[in-house]
FIMINU-278902 format. One record per residue: y, z, x of N, C-alpha, C, CB in turn. Coordinates in steps of 0.2 Angstrom, whole numbers, padded with zeros to 4 digits, always signed. Atoms other than C-alpha are relative to their C-alpha. Glycine has a CB too. Layout:
<pts>
YZXYZXYZXYZX ...
</pts>
This chain:
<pts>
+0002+0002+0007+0057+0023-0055-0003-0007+0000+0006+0000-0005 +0003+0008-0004+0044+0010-0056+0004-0007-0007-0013+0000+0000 -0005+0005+0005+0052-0008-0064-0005+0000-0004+0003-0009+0003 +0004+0002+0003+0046-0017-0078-0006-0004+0003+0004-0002-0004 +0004+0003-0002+0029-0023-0073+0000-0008-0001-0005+0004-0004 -0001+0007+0003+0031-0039-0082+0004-0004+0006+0005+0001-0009 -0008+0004-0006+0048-0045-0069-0001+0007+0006+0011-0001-0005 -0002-0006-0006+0044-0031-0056+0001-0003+0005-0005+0007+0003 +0000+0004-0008+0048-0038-0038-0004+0003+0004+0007+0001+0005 +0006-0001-0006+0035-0037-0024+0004-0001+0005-0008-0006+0000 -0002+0002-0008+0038-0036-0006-0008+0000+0003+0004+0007+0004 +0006+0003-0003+0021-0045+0002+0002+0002+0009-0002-0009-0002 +0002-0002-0007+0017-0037+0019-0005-0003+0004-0001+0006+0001 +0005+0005-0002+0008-0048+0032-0003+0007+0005+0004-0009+0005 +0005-0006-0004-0005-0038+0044+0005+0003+0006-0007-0004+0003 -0004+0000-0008+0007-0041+0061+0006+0005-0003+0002-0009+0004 -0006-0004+0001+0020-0030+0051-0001+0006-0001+0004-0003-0006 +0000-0008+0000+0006-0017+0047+0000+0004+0007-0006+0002-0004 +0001-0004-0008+0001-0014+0066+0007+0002+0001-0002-0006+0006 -0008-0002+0000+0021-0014+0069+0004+0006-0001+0004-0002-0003 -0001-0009+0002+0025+0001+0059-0005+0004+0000+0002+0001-0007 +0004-0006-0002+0008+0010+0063+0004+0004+0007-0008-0003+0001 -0004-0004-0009+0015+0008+0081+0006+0005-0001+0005-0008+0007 -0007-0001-0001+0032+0014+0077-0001+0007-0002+0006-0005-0005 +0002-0008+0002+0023+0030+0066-0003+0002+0008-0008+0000-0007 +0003-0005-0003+0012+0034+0081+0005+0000+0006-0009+0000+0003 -0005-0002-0005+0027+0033+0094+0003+0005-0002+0004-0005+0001 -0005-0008+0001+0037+0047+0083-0002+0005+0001+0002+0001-0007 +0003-0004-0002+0023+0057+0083-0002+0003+0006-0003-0001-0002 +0000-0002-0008+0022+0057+0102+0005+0004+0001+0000-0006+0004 -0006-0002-0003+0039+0059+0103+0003+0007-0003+0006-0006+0000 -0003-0008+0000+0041+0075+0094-0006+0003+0001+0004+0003-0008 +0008-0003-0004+0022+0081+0103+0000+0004-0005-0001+0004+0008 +0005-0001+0006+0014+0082+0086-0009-0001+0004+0002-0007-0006 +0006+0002+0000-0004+0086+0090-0003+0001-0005-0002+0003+0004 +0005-0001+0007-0017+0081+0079-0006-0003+0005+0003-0007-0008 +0007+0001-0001-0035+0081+0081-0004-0003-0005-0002+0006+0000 +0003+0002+0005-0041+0074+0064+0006-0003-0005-0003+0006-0003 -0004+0003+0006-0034+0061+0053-0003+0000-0007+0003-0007+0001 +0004+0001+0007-0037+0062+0034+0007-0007-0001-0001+0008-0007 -0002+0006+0002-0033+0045+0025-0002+0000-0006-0002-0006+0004 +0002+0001+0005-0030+0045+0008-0001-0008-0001+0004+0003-0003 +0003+0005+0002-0041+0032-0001+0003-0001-0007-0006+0001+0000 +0000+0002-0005-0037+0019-0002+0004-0004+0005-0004-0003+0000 -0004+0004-0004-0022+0010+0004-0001+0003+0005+0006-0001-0001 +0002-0001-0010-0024+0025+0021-0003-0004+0003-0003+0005+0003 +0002+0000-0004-0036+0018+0024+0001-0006+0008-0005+0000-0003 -0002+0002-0007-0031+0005+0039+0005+0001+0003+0001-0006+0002 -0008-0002-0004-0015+0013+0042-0003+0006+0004+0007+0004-0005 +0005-0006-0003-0027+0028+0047-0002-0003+0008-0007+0000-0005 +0005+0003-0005-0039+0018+0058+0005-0003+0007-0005-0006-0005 -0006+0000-0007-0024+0012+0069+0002+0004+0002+0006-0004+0000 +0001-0006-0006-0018+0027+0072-0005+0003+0002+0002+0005-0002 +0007-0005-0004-0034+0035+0077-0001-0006+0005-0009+0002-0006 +0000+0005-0006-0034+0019+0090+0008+0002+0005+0000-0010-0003 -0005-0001-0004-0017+0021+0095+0002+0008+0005+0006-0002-0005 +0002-0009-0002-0018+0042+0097-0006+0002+0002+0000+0004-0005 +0004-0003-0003-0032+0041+0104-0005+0006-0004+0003+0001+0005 +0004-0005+0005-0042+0052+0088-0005-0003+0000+0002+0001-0007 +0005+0001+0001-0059+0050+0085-0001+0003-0008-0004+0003+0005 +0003-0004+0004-0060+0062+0071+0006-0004-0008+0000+0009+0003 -0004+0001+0007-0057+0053+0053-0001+0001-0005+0003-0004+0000 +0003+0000+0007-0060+0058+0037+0005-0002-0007-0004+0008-0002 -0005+0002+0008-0052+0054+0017-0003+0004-0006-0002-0009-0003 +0001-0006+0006-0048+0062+0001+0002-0008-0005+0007+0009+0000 +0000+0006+0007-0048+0048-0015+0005+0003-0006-0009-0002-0003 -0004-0002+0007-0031+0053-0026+0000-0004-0004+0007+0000+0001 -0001+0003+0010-0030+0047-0046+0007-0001+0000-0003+0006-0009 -0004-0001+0004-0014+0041-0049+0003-0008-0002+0004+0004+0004 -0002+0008+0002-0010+0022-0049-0006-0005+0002+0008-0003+0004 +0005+0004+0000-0022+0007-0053+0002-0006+0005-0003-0003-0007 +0001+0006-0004-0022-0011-0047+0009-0003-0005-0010-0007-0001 -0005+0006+0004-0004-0021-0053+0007+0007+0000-0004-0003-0010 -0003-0004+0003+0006-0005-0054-0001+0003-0004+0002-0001+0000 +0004-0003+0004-0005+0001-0067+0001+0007+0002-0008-0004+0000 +0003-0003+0002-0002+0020-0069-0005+0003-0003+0002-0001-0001 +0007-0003+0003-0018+0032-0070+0002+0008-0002-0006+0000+0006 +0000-0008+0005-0009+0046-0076+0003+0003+0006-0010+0005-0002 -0002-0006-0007-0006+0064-0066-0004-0003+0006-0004+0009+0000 +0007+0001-0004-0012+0065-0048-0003+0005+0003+0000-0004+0005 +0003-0004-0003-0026+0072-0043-0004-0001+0006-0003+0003-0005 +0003-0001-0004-0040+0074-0031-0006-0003-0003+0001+0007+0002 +0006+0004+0003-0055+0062-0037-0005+0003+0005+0001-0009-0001 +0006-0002-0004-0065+0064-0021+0003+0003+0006-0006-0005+0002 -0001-0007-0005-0062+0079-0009-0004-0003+0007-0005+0008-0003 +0002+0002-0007-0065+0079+0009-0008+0001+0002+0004+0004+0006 +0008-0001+0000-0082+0075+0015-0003+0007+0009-0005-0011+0001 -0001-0004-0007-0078+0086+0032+0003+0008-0001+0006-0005+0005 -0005-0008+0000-0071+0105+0037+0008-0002+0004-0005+0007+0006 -0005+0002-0005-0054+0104+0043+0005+0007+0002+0005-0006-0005 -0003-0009-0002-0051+0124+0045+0001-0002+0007-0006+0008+0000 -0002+0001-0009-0042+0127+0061+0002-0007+0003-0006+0003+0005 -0002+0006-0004-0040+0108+0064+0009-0001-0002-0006-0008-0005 -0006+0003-0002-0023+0099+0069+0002-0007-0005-0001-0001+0007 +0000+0004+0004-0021+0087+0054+0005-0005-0002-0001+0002-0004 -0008+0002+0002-0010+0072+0051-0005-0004-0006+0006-0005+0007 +0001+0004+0010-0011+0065+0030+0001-0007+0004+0009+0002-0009 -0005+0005-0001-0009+0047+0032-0002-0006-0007+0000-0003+0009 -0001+0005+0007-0005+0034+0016+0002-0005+0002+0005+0001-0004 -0003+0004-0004+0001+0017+0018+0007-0001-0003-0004-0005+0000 -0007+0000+0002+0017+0020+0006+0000+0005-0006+0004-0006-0001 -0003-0006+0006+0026+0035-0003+0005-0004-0003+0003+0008+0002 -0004+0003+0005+0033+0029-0019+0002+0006-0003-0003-0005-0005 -0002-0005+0006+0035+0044-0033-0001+0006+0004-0004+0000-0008 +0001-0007-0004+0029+0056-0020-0005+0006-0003+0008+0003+0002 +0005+0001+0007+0015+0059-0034-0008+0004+0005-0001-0012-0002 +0007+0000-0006-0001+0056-0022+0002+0006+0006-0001-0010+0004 -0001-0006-0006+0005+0065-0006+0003+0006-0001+0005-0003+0005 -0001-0006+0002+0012+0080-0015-0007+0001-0002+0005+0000-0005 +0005-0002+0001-0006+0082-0022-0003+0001+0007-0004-0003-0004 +0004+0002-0006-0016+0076-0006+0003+0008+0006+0003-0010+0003 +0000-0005-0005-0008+0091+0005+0001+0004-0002+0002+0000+0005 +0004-0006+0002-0009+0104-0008-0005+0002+0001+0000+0002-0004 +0006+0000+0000-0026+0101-0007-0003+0003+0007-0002-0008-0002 +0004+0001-0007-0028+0100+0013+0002+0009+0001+0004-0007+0007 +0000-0010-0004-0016+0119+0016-0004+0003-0003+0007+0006-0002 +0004-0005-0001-0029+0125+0004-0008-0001+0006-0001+0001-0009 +0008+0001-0006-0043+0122+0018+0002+0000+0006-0004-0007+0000 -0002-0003-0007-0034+0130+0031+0001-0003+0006-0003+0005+0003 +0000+0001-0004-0029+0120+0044+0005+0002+0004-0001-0005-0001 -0005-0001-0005-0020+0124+0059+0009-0001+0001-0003-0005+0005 -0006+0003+0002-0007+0112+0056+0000-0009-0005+0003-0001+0008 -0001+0003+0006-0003+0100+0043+0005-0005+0001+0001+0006-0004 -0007+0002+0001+0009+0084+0045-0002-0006-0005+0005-0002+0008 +0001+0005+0006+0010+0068+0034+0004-0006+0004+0005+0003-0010 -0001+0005-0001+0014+0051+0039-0004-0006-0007+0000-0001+0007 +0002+0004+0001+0015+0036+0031+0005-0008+0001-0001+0002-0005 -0005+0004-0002+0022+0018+0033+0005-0006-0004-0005-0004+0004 -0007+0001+0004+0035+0015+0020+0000+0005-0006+0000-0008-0004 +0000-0003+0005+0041+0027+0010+0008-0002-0004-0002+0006+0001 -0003+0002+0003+0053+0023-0005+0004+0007+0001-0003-0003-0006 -0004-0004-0001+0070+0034-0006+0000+0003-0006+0006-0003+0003 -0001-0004+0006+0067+0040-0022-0005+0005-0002-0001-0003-0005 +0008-0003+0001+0050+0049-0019+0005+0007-0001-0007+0000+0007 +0001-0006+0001+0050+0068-0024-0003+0003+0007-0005+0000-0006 +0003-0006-0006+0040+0073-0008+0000-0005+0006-0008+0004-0002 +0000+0007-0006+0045+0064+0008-0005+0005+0007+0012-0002+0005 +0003-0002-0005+0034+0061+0022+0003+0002+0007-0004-0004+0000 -0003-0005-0005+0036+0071+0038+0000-0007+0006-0007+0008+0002 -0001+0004-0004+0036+0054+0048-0003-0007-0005-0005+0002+0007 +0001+0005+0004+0037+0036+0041+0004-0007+0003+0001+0002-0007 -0005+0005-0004+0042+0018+0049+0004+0000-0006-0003-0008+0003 -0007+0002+0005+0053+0013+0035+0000+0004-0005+0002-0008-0004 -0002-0003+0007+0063+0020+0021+0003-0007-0004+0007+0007+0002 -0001+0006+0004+0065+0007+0007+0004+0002-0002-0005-0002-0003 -0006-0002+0005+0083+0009-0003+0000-0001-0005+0005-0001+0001 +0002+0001+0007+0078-0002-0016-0008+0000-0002+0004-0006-0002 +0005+0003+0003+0064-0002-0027-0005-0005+0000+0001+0000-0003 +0003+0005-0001+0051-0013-0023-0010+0001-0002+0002-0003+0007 +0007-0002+0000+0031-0014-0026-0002-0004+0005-0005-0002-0006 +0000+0004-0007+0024-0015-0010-0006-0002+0000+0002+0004+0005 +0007-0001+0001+0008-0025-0007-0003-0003+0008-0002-0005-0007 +0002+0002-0005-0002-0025+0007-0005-0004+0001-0002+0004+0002 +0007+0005-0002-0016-0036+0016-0006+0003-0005-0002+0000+0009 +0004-0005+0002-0028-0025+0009+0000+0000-0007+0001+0006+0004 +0000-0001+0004-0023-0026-0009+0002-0007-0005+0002+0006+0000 -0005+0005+0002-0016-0042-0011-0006-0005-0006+0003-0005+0007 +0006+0004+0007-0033-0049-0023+0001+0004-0007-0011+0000+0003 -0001-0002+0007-0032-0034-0035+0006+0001-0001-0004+0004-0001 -0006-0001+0005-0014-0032-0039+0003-0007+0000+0007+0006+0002 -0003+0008+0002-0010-0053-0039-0004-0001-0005+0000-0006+0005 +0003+0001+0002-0024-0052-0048+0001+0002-0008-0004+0002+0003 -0002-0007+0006-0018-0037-0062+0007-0008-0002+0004+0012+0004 -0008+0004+0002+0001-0047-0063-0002-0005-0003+0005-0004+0007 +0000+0007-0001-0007-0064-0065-0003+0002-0008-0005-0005+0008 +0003+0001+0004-0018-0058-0080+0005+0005-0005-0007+0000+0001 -0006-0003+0004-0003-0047-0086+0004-0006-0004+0005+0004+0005 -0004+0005+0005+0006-0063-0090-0001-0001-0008-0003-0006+0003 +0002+0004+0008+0006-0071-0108+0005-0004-0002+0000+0005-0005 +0008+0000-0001+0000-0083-0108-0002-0001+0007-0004-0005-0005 +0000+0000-0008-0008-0083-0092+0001-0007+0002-0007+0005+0005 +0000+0008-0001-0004-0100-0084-0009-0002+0002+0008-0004+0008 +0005+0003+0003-0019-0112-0084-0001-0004+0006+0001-0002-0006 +0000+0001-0005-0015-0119-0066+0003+0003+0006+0001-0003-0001 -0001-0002-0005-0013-0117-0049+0007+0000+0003-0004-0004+0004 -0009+0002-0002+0005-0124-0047+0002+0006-0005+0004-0009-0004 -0003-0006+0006+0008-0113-0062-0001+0006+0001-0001-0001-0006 +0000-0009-0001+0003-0097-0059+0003+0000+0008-0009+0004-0001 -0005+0001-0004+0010-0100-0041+0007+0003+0000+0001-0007+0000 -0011+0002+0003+0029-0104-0049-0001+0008-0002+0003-0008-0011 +0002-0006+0003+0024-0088-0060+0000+0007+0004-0005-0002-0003 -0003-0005-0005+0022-0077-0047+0006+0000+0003-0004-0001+0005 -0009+0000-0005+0038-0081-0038+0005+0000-0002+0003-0006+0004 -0005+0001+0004+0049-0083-0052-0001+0007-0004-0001-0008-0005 +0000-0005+0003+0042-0067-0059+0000+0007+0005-0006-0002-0004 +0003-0007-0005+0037-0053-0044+0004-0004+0007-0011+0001+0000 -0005+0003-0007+0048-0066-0030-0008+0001+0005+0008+0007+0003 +0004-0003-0005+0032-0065-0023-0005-0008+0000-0005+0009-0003 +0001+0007-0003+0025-0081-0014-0009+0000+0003+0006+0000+0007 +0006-0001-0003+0006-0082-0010-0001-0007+0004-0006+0001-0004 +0001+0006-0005+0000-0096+0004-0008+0000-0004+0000+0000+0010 +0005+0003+0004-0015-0107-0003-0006+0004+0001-0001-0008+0002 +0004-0003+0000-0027-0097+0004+0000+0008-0003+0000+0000+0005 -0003-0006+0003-0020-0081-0003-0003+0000-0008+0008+0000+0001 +0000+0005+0008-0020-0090-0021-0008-0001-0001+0005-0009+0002 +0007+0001+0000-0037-0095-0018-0005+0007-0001-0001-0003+0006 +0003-0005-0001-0044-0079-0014+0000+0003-0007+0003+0004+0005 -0002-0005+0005-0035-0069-0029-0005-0006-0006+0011+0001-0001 +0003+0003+0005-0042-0083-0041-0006+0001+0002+0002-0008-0001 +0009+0001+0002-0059-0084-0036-0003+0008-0001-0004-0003+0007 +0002-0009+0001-0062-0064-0033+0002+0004-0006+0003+0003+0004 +0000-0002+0007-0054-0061-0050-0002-0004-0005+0006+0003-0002 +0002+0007+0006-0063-0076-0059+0003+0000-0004-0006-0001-0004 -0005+0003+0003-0048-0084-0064+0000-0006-0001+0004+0001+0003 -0001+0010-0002-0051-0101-0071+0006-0002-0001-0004-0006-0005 -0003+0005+0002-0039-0113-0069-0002-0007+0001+0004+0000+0003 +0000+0006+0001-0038-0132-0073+0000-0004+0007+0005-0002-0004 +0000+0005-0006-0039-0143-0055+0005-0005-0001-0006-0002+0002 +0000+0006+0001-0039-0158-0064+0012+0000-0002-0007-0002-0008 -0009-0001+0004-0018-0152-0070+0004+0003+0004+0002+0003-0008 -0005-0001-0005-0013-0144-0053+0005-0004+0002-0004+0002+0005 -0004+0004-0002+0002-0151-0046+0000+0000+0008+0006+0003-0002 -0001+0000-0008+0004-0153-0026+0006+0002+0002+0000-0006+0004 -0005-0002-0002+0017-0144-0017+0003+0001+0008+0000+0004-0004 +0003+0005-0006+0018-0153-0001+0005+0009+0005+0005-0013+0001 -0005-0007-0005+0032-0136+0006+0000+0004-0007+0011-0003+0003 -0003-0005+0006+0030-0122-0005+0005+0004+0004-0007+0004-0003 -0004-0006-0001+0044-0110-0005-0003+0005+0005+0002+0004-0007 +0001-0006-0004+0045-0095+0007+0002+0003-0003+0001+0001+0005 -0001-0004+0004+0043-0080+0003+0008+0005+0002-0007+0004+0000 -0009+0000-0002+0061-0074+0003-0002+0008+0005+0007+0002-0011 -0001-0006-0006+0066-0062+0017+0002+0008-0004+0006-0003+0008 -0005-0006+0001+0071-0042+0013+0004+0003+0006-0003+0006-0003 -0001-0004-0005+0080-0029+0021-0002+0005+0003+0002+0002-0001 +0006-0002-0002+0070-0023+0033+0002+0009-0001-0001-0003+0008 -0001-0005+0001+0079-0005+0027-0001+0002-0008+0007+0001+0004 +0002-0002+0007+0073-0007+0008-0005+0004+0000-0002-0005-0003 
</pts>
């Protein structure tokens, strides 16, 4: 169940943690000699979870399907469906799904009804965190999360800080303060460059002249690496 948006907790994932569990996915799939020929990546969080596996497995062949079902912040889009279909054949191909986390199990329950109807060979699903509450678990996945968390990757971290930050009310009006506001609200900690980014890419003004300095900002609090 997803938390209240308003106080939901984040778990912020650095890049060196996504490689980590890509590796840890394409080692399972070795070890139970899963062959795949073709990865599809849903769009778009698959997509760099994809693109490492197809380095680490040695694939060439990748294509994507673009599921409707959650925006930027946690934002809800409704059912899901199938927005853009595959731009490739994948009959008779050896196919592994890959996502970068099953939550409601929403997306990846659509995403490979979609794929058996187009006949492939074989059919498996990874992804690299899936929550313990989903509806449809993936056939390979580095972690199983136990509690609830929104998870946010390198890759997304401008538009959902971006959604939280303007969800607020009222949204703070500095840098310190929307900072505090993140961490006290989502536990979720951005480094100045982070902070920066999300403000400038979602033209967020704040005041300079009434920022505070925060010579040691907090770290971002550790989880359990089995959430």
């Amino acid at each position: 169940m997803v938390a209240d948006a308003a106080t939901m907790p984040v778990r912020l994932i650095g890049l060196g943690e996504v490689v980590e569990a890509c590796d840890r996915v394409a080692r399972a799939l070795l070890d139970a000699d899963v062959e795949v020929d073709t990865v599809v990546a849903i769009a778009r969080g698959g997509f760099m979870p994809a693109r490492f596996l197809c380095d680490f497995l040695d694939i060439s062949r990748l294509l994507s399907i673009q599921i409707g079902h959650y925006e930027a912040g946690a934002q809800s889009a409704g059912e899901a469906t199938v927005e853009h279909p595959l731009g490739g054949d994948v009959s008779g191909r050896r196919v592994l799904l890959v996502d970068d986390v099953n939550d409601s199990g929403d997306t990846l329950q659509a995403a490979l009804a979609y794929l058996r109807d187009q006949s492939p060979a074989g059919l498996h699903s990874a992804v690299l965190h899936e929550k313990s509450n989903t509806r449809c678990r993936a056939d390979f996945k580095a972690e199983v999360m136990r509690e609830w968390r929104w998870v946010l990757y390198p890759w997304a971290v401008v538009e959902d800080a971006g959604q939280f930050i303007r969800d607020m009310d009222p949204v703070p009006d500095t840098r310190q303060a929307i900072h505090d506001a993140l961490r006290e609200r989502h536990e979720l900690v951005l480094d100045p460059s982070q902070l920066d980014r999300v403000l400038r890419y979602n033209r967020l003004a704040v005041d300079d002249s009434l920022a505070a300095t925060d010579p040691d900002p907090p770290r971002q609090r550790q989880t359990d690496a089995n959430r």
